[in-house]
N, CA, C and O of each residue as an XYZ file, in Angstrom:
404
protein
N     -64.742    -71.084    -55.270
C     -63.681    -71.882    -55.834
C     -63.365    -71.356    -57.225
O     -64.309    -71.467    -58.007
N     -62.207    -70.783    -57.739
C     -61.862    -71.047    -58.975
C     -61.087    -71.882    -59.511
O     -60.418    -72.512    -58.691
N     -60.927    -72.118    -60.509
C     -60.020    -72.637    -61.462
C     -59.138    -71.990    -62.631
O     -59.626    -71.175    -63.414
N     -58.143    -72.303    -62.680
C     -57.599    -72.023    -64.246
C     -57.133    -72.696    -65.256
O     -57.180    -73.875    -64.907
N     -56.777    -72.633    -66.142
C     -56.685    -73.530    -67.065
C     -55.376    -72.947    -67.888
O     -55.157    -71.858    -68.419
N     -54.376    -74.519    -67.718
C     -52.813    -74.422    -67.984
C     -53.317    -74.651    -69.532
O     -53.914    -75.594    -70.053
N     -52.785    -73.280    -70.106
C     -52.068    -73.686    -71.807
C     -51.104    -73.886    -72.182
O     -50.252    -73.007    -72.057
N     -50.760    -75.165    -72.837
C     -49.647    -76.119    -73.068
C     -49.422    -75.917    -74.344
O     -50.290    -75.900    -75.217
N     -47.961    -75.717    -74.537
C     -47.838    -74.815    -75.956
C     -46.345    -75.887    -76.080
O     -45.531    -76.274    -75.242
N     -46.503    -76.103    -77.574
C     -45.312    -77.309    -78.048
C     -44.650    -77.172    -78.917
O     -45.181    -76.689    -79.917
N     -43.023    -77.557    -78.990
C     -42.503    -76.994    -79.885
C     -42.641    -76.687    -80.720
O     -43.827    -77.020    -80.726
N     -42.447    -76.063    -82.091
C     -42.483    -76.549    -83.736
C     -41.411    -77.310    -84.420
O     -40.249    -77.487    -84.055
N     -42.056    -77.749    -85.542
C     -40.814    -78.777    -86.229
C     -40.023    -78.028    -87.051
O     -40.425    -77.067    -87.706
N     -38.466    -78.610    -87.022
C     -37.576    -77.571    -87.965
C     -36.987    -78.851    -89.051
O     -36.543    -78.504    -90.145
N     -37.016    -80.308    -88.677
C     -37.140    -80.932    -90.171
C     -37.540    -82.152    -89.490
O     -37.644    -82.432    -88.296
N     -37.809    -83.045    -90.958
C     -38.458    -84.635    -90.513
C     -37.554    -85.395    -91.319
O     -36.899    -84.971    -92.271
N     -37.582    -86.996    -90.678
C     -36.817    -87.928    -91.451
C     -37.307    -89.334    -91.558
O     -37.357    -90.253    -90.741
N     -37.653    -89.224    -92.808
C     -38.459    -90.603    -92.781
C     -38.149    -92.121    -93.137
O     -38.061    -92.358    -94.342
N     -38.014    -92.919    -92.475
C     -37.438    -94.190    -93.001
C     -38.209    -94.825    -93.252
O     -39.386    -94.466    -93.254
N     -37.636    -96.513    -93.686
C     -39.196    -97.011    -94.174
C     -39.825    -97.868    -92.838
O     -40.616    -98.793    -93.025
N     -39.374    -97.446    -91.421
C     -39.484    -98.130    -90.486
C     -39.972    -97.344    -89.478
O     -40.789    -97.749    -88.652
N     -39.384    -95.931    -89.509
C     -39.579    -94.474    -88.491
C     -39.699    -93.363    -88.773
O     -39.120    -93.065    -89.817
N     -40.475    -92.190    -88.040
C     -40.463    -91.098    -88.664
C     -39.810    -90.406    -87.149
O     -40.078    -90.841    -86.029
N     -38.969    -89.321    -87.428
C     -38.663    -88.691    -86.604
C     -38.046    -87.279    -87.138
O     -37.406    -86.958    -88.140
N     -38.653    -86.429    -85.731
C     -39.176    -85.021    -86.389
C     -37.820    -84.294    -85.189
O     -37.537    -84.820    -84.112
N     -37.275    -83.231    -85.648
C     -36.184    -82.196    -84.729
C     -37.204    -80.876    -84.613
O     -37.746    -80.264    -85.533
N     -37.288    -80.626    -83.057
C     -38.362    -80.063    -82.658
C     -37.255    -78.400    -82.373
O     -36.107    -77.997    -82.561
N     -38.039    -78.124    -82.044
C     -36.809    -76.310    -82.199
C     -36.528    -75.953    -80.764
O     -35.789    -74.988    -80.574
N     -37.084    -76.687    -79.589
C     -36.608    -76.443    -78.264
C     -35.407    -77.577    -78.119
O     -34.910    -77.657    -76.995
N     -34.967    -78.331    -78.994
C     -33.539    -79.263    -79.173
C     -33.826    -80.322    -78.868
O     -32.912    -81.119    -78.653
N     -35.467    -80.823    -78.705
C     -35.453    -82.096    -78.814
C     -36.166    -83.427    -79.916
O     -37.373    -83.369    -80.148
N     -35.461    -84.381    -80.433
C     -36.059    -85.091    -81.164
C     -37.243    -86.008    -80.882
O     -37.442    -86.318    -79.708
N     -38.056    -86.478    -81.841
C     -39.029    -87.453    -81.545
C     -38.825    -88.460    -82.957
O     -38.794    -88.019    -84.106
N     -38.684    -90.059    -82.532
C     -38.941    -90.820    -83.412
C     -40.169    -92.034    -82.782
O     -40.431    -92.524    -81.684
N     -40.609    -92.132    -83.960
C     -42.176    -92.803    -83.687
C     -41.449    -94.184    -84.667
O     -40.427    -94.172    -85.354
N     -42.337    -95.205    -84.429
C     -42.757    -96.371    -85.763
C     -43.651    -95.800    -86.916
O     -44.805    -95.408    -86.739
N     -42.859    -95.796    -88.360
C     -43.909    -96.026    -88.985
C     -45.048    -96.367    -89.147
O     -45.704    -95.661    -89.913
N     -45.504    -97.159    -88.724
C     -46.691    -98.147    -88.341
C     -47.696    -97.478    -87.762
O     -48.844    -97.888    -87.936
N     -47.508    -96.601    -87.155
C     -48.286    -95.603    -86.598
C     -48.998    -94.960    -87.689
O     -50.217    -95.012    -87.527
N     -48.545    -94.251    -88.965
C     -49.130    -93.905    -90.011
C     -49.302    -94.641    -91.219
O     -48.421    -94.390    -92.042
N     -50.299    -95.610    -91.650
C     -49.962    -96.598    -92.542
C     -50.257    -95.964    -93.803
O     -50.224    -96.666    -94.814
N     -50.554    -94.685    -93.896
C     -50.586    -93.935    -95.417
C     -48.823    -93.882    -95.697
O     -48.176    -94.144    -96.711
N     -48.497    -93.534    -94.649
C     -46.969    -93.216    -94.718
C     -45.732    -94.459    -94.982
O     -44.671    -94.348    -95.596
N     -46.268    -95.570    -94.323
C     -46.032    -96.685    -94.196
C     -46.114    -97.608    -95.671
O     -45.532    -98.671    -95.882
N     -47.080    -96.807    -96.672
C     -47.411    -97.303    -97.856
C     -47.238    -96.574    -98.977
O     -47.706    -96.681   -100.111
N     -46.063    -95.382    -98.188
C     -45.747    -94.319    -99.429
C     -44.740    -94.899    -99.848
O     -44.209    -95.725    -99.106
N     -44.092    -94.590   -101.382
C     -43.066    -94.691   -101.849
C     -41.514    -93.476   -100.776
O     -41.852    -92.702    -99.880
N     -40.531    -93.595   -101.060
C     -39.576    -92.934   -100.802
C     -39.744    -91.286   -101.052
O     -39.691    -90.492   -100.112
N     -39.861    -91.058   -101.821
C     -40.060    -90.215   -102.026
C     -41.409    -89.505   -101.973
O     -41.484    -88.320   -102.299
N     -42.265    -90.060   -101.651
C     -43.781    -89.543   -101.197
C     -43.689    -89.061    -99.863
O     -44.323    -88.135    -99.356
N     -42.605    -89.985    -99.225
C     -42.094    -89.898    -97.784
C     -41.397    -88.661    -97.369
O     -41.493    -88.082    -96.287
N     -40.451    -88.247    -98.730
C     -39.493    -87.464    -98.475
C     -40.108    -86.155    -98.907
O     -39.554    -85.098    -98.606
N     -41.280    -86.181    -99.633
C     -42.494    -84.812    -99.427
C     -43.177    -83.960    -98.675
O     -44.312    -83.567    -98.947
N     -42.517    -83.629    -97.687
C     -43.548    -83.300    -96.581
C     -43.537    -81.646    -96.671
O     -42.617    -81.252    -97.388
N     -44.358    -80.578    -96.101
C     -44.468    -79.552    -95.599
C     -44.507    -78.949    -93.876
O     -44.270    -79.957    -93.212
N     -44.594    -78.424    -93.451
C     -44.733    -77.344    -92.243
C     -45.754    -77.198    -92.334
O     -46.073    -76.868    -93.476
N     -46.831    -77.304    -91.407
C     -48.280    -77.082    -91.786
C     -48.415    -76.056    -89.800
O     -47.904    -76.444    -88.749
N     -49.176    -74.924    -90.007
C     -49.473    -74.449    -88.832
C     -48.371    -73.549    -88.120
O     -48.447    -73.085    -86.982
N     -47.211    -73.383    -89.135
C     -46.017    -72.324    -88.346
C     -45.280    -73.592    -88.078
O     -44.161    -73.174    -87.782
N     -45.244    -74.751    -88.014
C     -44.368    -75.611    -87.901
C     -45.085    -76.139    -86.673
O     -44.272    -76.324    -85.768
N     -46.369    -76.457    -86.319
C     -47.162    -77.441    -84.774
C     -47.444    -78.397    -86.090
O     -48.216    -79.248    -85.648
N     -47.199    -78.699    -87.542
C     -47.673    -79.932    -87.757
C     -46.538    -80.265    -89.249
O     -45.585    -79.722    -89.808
N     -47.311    -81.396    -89.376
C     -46.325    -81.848    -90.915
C     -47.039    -82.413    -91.814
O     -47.529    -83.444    -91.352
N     -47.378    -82.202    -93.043
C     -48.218    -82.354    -94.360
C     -47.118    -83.193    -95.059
O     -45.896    -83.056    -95.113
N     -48.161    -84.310    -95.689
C     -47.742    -85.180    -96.886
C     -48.165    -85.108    -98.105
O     -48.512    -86.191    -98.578
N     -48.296    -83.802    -99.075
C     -49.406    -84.136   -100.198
C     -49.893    -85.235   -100.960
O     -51.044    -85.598   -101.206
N     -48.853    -85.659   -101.261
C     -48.759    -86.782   -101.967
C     -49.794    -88.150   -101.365
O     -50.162    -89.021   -102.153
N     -50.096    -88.175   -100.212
C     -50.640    -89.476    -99.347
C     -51.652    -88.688    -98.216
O     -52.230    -89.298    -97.317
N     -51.763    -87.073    -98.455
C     -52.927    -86.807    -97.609
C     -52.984    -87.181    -96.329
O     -54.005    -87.579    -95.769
N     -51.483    -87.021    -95.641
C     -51.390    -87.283    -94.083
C     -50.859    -86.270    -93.523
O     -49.790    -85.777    -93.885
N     -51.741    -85.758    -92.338
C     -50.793    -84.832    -91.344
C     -50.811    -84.916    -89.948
O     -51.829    -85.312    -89.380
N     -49.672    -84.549    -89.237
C     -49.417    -85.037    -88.318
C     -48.857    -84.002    -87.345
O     -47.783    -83.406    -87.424
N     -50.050    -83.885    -86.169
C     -49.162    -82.365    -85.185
C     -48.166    -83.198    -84.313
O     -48.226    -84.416    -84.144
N     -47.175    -82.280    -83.750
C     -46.419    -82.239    -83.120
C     -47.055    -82.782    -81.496
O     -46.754    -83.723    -80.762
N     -47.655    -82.116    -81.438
C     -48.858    -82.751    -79.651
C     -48.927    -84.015    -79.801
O     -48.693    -84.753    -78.844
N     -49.296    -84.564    -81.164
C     -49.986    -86.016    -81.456
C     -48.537    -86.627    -81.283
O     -48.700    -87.695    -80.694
N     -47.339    -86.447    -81.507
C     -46.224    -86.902    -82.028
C     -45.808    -87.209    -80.198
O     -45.746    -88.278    -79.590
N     -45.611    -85.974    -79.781
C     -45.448    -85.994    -78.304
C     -45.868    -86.650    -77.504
O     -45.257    -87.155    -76.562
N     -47.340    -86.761    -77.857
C     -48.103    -87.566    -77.088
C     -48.141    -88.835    -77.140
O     -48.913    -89.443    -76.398
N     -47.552    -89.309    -77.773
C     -47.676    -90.740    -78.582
C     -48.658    -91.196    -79.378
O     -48.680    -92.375    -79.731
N     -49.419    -90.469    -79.684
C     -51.101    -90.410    -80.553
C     -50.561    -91.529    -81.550
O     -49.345    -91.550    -81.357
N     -50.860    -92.396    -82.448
C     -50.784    -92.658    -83.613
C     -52.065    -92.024    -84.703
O     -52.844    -91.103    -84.460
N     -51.979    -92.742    -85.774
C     -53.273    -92.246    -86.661
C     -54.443    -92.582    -85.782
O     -54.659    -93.612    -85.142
N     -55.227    -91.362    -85.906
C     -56.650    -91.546    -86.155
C     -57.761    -92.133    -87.147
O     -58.951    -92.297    -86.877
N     -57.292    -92.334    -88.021
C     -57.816    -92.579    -89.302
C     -58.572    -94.426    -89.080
O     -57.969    -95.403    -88.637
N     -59.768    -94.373    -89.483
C     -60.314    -95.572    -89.398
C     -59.817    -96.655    -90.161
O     -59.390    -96.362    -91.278
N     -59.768    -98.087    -89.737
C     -60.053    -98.699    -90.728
C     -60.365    -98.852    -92.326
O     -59.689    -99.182    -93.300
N     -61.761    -98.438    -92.110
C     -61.998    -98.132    -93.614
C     -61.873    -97.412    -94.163
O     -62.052    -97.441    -95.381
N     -61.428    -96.222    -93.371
C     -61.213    -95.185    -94.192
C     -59.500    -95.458    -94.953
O     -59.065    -94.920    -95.972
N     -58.912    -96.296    -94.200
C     -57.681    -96.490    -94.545
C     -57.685    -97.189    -96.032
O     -56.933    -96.963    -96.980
N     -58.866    -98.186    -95.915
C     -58.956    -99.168    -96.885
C     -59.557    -98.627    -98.026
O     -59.461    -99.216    -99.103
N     -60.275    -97.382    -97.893
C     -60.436    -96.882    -98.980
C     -59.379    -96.301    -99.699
O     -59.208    -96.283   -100.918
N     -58.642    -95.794    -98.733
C     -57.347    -94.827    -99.965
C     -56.574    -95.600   -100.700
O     -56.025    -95.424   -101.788
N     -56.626    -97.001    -99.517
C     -55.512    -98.281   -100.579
C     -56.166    -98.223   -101.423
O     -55.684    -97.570   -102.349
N     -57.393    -98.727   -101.640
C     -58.075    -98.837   -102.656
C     -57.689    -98.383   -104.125
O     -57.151    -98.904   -105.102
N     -58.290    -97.022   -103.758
C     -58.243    -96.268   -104.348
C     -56.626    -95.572   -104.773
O     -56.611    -94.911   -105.812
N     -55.783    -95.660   -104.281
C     -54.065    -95.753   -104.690
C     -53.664    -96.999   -105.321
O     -52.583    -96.976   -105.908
N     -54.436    -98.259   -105.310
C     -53.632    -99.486   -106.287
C     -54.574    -99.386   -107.820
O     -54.297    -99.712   -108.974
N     -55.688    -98.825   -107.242
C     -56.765    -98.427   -109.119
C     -55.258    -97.189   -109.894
O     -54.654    -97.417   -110.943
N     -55.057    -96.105   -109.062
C     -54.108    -95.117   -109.680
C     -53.093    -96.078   -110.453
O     -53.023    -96.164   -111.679
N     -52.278    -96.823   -109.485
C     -51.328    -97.146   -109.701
C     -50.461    -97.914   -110.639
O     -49.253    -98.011   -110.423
């Protein structure tokens, strides 16, 4: 018996748009994806312009936030993934972003 194994290869992103409700990314095979905010609550708790910070991370399979230390691949986006990010780990960055602030 063999097997093989399908590699699944996904668009890249060519820009993002972030509201304070949705993020949605234009993928380069012509199709869009919009998610809920809510899905990323670093993002969800950025200012406008923390929002409107992002990078290309990976040739364009992901998207960087410096400002709020969130990134987000394209697979995850596709897939419907939301954050991974724990609980507490969430509650630490608030934390630690209302001491900055």
């Amino acid at each position: 018996m063999s097997s093989s194994v399908i590699k699944t290869t996904f668009p890249t992103v060519l820009s993002v748009d972030v509201t304070e409700d949705s993020l949605a990314a234009a993928l380069a095979d012509g199709r869009s994806v919009t998610v809920p905010l809510a899905w990323f609550p670093r993002l969800l708790h950025a200012t406008p312009a923390e929002r409107n910070h992002w990078q290309l991370i990976g040739i364009g399979q992901g998207i960087h936030w410096p400002d709020v230390d969130e990134d987000i691949s394209v697979e995850n986006l596709l897939t419907g993934q939301p954050s991974g990010e724990s609980g507490d780990s969430f509650a630490k960055w608030l934390k630690a972003r209302a001491a900055q602030g």
